[in-house]
Residue frames as a rotation matrix with the C-alpha (Angstrom) as fourth column:
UNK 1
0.822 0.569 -0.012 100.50
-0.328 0.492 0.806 -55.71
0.465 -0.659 0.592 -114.89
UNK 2
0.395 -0.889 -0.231 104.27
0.811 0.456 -0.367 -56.97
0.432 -0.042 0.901 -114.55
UNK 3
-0.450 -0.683 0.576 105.32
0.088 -0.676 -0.732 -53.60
0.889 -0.278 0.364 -113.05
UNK 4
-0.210 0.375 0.903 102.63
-0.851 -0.525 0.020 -53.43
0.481 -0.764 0.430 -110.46
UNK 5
0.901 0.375 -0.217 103.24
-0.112 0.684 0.720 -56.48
0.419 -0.625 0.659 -109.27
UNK 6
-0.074 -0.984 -0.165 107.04
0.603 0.088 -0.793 -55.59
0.795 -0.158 0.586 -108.63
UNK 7
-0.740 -0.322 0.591 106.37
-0.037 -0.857 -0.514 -52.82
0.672 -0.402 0.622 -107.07
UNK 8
0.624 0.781 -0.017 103.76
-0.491 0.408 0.770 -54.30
0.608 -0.472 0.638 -104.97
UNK 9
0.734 -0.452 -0.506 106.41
0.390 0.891 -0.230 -56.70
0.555 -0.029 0.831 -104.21
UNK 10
-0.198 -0.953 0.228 108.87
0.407 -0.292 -0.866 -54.27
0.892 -0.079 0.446 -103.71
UNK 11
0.257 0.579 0.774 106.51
-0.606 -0.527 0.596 -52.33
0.753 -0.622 0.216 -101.31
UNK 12
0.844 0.397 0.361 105.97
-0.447 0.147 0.882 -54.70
0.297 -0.906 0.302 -99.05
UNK 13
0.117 -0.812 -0.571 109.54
0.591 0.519 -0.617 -55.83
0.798 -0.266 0.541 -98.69
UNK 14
-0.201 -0.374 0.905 110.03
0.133 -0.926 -0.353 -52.86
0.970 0.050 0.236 -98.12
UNK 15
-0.054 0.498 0.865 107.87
-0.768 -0.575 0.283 -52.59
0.638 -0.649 0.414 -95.42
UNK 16
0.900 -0.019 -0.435 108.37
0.209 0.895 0.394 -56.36
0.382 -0.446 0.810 -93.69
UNK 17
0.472 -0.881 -0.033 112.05
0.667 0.382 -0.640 -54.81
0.577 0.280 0.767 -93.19
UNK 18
-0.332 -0.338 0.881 111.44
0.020 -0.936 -0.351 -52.08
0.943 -0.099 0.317 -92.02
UNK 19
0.830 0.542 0.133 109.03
-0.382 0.377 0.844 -54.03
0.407 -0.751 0.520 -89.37
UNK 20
0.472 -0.736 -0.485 111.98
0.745 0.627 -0.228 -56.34
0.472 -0.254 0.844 -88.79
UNK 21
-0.507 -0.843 0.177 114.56
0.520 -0.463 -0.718 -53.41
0.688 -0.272 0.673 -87.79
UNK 22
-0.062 0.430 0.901 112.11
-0.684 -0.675 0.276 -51.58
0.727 -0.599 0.336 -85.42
UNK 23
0.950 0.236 0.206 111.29
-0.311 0.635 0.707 -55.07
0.036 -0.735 0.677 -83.30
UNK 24
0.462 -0.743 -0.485 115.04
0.439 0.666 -0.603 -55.97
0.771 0.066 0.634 -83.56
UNK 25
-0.248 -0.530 0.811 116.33
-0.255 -0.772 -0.582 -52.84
0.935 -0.351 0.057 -81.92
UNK 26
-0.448 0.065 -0.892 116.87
0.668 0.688 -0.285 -53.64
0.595 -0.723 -0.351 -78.39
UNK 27
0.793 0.580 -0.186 114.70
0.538 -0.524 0.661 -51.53
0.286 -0.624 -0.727 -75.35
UNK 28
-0.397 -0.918 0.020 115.69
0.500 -0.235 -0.834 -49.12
0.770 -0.321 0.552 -73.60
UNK 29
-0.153 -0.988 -0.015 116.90
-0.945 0.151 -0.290 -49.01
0.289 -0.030 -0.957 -71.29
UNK 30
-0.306 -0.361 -0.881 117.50
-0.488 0.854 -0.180 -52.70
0.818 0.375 -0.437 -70.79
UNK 31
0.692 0.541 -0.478 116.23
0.214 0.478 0.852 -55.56
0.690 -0.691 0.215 -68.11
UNK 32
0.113 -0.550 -0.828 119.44
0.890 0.426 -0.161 -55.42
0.441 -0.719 0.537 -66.67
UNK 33
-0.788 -0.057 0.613 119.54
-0.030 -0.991 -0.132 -51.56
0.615 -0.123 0.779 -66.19
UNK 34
0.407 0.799 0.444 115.94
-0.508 -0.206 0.837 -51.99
0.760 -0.565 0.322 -64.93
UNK 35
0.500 -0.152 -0.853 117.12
0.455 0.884 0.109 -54.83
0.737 -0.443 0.511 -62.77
UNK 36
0.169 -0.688 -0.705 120.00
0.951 0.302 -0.067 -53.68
0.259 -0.660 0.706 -61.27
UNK 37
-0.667 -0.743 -0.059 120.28
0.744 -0.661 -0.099 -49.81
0.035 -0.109 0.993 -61.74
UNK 38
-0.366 0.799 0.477 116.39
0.129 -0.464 0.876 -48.11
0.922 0.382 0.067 -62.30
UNK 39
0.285 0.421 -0.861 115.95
0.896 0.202 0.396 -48.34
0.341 -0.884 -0.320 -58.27
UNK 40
0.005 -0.430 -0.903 118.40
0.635 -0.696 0.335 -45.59
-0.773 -0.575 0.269 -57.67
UNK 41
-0.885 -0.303 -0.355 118.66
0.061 -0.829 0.556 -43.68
-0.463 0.470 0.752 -61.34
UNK 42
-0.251 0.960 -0.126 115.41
-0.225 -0.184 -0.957 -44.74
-0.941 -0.212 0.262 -62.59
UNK 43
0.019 -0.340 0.940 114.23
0.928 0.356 0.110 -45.94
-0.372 0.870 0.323 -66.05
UNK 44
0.842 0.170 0.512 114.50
0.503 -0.590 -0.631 -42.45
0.195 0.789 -0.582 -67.16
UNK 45
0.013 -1.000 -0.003 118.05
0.884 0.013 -0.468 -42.32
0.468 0.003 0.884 -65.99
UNK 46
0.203 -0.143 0.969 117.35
-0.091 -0.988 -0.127 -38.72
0.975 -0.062 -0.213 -64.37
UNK 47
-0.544 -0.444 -0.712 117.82
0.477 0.535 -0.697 -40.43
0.690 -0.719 -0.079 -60.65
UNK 48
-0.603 0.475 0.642 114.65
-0.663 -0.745 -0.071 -38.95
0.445 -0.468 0.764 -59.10
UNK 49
0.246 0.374 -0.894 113.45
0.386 0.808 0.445 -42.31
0.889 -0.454 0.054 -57.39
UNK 50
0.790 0.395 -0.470 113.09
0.254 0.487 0.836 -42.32
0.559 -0.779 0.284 -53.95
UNK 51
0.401 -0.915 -0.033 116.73
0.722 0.294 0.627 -43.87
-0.564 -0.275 0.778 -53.36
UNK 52
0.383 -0.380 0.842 117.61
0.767 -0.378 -0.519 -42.16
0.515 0.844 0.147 -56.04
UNK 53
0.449 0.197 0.872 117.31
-0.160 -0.942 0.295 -38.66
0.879 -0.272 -0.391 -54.44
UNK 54
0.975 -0.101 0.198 118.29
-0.181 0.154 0.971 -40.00
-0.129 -0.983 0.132 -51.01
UNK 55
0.418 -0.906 -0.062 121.71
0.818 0.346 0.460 -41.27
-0.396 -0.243 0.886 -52.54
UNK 56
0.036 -0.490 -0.871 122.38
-0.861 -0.457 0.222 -38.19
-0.507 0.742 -0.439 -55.27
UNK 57
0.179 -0.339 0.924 122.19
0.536 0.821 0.197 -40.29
-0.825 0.459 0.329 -57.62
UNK 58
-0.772 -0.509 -0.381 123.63
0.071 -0.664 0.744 -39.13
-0.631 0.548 0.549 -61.21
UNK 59
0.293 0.902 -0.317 121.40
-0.032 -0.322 -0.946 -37.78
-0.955 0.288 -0.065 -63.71
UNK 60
-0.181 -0.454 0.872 122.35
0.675 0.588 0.446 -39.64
-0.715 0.669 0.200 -66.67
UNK 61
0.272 0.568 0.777 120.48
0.939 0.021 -0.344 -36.96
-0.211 0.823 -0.528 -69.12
UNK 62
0.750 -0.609 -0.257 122.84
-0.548 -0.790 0.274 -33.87
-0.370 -0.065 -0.927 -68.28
UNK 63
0.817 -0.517 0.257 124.96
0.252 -0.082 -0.964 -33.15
0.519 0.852 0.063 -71.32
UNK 64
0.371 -0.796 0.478 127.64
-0.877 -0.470 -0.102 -31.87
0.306 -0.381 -0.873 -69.40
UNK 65
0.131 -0.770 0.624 128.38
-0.899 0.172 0.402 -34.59
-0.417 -0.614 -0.670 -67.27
UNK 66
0.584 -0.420 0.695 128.22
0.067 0.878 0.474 -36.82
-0.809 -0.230 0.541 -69.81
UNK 67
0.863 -0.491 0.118 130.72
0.077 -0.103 -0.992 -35.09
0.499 0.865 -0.051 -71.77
UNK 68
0.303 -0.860 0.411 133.01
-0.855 -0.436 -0.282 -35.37
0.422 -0.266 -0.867 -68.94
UNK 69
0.353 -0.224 0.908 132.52
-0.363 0.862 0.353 -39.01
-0.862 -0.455 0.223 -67.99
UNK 70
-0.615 -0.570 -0.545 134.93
-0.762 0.608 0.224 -41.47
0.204 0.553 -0.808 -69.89
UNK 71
0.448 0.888 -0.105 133.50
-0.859 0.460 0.227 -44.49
0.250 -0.011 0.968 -70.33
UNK 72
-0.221 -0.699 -0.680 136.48
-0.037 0.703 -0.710 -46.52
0.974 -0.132 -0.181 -68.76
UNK 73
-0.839 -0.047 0.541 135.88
-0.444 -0.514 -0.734 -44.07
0.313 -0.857 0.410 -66.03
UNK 74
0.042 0.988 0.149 132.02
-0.982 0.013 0.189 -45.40
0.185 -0.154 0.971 -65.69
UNK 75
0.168 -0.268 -0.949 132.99
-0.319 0.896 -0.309 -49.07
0.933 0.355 0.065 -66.42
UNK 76
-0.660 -0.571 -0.488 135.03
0.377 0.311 -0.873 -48.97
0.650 -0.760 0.010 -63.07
UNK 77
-0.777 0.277 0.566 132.50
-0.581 -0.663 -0.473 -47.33
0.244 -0.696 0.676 -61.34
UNK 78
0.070 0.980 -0.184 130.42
-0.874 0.149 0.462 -49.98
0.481 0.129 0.867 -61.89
UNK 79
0.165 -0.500 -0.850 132.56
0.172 0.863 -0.474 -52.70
0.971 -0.068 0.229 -61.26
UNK 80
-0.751 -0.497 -0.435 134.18
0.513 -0.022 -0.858 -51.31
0.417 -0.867 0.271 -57.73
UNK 81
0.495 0.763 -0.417 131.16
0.866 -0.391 0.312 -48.93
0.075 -0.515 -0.854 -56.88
UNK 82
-0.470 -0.546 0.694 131.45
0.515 -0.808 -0.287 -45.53
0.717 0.222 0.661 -56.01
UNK 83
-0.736 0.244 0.632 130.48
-0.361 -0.931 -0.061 -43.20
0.573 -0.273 0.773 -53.42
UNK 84
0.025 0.598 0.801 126.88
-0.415 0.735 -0.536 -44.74
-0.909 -0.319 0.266 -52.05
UNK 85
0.042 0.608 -0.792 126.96
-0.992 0.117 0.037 -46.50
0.115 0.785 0.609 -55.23
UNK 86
0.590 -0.105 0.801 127.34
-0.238 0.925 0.297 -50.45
-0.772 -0.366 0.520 -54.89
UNK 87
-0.746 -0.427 -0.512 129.97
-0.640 0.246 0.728 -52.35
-0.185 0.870 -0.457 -56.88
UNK 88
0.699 0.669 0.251 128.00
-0.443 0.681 -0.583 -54.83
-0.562 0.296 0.773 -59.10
UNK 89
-0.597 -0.704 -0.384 131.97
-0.752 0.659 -0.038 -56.66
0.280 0.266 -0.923 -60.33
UNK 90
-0.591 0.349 0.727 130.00
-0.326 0.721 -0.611 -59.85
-0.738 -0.598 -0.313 -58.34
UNK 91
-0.224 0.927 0.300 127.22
-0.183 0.262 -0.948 -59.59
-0.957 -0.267 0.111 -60.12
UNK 92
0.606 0.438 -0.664 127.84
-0.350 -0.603 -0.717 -58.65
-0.714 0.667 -0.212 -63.08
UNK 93
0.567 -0.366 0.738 129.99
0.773 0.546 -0.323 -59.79
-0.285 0.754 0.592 -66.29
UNK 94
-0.506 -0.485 -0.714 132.44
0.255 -0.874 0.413 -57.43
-0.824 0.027 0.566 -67.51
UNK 95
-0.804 0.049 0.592 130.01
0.572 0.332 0.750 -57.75
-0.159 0.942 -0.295 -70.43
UNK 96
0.163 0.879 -0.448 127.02
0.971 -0.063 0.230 -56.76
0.174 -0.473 -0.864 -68.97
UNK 97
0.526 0.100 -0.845 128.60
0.511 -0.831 0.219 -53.61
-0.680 -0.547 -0.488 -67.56
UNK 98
-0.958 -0.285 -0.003 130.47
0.188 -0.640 0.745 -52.34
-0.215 0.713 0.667 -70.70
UNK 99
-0.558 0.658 0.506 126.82
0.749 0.136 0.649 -52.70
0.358 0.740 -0.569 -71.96
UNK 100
0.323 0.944 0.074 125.24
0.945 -0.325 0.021 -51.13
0.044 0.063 -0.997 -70.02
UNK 101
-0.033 -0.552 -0.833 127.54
0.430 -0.761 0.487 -48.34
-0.902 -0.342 0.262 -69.81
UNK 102
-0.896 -0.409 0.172 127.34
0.098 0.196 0.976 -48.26
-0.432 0.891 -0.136 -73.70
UNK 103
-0.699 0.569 0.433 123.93
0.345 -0.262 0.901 -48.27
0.626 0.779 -0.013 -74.30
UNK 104
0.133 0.920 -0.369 122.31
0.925 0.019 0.380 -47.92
0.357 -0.392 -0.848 -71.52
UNK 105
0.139 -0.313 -0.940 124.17
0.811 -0.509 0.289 -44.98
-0.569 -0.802 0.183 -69.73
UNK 106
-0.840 -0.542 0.018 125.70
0.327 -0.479 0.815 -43.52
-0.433 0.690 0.580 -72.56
UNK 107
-0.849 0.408 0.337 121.45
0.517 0.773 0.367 -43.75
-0.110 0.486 -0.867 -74.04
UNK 108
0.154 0.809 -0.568 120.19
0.988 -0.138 0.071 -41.22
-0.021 -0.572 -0.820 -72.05
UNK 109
-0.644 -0.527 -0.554 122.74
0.431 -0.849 0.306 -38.44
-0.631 -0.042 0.774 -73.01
UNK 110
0.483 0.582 -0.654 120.20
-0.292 -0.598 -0.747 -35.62
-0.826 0.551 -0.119 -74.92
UNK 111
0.186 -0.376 0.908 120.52
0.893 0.450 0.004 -36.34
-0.410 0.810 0.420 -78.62
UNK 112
-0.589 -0.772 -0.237 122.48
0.439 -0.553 0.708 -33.62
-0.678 0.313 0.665 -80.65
């Protein structure tokens, strides 16, 4: 009776933890992505919105180009703008835009 209540026990740690790490993990892509960047690249990052299309916008989910984008290189693009892109330095935190470069940009590359 002592073993199958450990292991009962253990079970459902088990499984309260595993609940915990799935609701911890943050969305994706983020409010602020939706917020500030999903108009032109969309929340599936492929930039087939509307604007999107009207500006070229990049297509965050093509392996190639993001094995050729640095992620200093992206940083500043956010910060100063690019092309039709807007800068969002103003708006943004330099926090905010490593992030979202980091998880949000970087999020969408095809997994391996």
């Amino acid at each position: 009776m002592t073993k199958t209540r450990v292991l009962t026990g253990l079970v459902m740690a088990a499984l309260v933890g595993f609940g915990v790490a799935l609701f911890a993990q943050e969305s994706h892509p983020s409010e602020t992505f939706k917020q500030y960047c999903a108009k032109c690249h969309g929340e599936d990052g492929k930039g087939q919105t509307a604007k999107g299309k009207q500006l070229k916008a990049r297509d965050f989910t093509d392996a190639e180009w993001q094995a050729d984008q640095k992620d200093s290189e992206l940083i500043e693009h956010v910060t100063e703008g690019k092309d039709d892109m807007p800068p969002f330095g103003k708006k943004l935190s330099q926090e905010q835009i490593a992030s979202l470069v980091k998880n949000d940009v970087r999020g969408f590359a095809p997994k391996k």
